[in-house]
Steps between C-alpha positions, in 0.01 A plus 500: 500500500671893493317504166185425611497826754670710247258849454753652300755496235733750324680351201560795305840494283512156423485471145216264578269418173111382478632151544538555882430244702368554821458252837138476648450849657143470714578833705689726272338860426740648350737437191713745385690377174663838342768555249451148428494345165118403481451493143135331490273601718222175460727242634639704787179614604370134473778398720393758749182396546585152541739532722382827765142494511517772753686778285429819552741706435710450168772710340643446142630828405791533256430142346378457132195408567436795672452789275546796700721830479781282599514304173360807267106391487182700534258493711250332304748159499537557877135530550497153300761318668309605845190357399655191368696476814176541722293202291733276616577670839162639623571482852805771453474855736809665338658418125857687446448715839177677364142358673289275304165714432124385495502598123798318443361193638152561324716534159708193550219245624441204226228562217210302573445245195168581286344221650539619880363812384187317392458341826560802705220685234293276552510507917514828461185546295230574808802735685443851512678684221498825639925508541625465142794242444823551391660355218847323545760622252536408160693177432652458155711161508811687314515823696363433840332744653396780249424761792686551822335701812651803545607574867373887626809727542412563866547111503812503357811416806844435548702308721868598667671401779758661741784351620827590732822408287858521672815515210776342701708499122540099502534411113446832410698547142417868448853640540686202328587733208635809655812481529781694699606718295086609406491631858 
């Protein structure tokens, strides 16, 4: 019943893997699963969309399916694990705290099969063709996507937060080592 009303969930640091298993969520939007151990990124993601149909919001930073500064990847892998991540998950807003973009949703969408393509030719065929169409990406089955969009440098954010912290000292081991006579 809780589950079932649940919008969101935090279970970063739990060592969980892409084997998670997760309860019926109808209402959850957001999923944050960082500094996990999500090794695979398919059968997590599957799970995901199973299981929240509603997600909109989804963090995996510092797993190893993320490549990301975190882990030591560029940003060509990143770009690729976003995509990836937004085939599966095309109703997402935010991925890893940064906004999902129209390009990045244009990039990810599936590649029509050659047959589609003939049907929407075809229908197509008395349209106007004054707009010219754009070509999806290159798909090569070993390599993925050959060529990434490139985001504009004035489109280019970052995220922080701001928070009021109070030391009160409890299990604070920072002067275990000096001793008496070091004073």
């Amino acid at each position: 019943a809780y589950a079932s009303a649940l919008t969101s969930l935090v279970l970063d640091n739990n060592e969980l893997s892409e084997s998670l298993t997760l309860p019926s969520l109808p209402s959850l939007e957001t999923l944050w699963v960082n500094n996990n151990s999500i090794g695979q990124l398919a059968p997590f993601l599957a799970t995901v969309q199973a299981q929240c149909p509603k997600i909109n919001y989804l963090s995996m930073l510092k797993n190893p399916a993320c490549p990301n500064f975190f882990t030591g990847a560029d940003s060509d892998a990143y770009r690729r694990y976003r995509q990836e991540v937004l085939r599966a998950l095309p109703t997402l807003k935010y991925l890893d705290a940064s906004p999902v973009t129209d390009a990045e949703r244009t990039a990810a969408a599936p590649q029509r099969s050659a047959d589609a393509a003939d049907d929407a030719a075809d229908a197509d065929s008395d349209a106007d063709r004054s707009t010219p169409a754009v070509a999806p990406p290159a798909v090569t089955p070993d390599k993925g996507l050959d060529r990434m969009p490139m985001r504009e440098a004035d489109d280019l954010h970052a995220s922080f937060g701001v928070s009021t912290y109070n030391y009160v000292g409890k299990h604070s081991e920072g002067n275990r080592f000096i001793t008496d006579d070091s004073l």
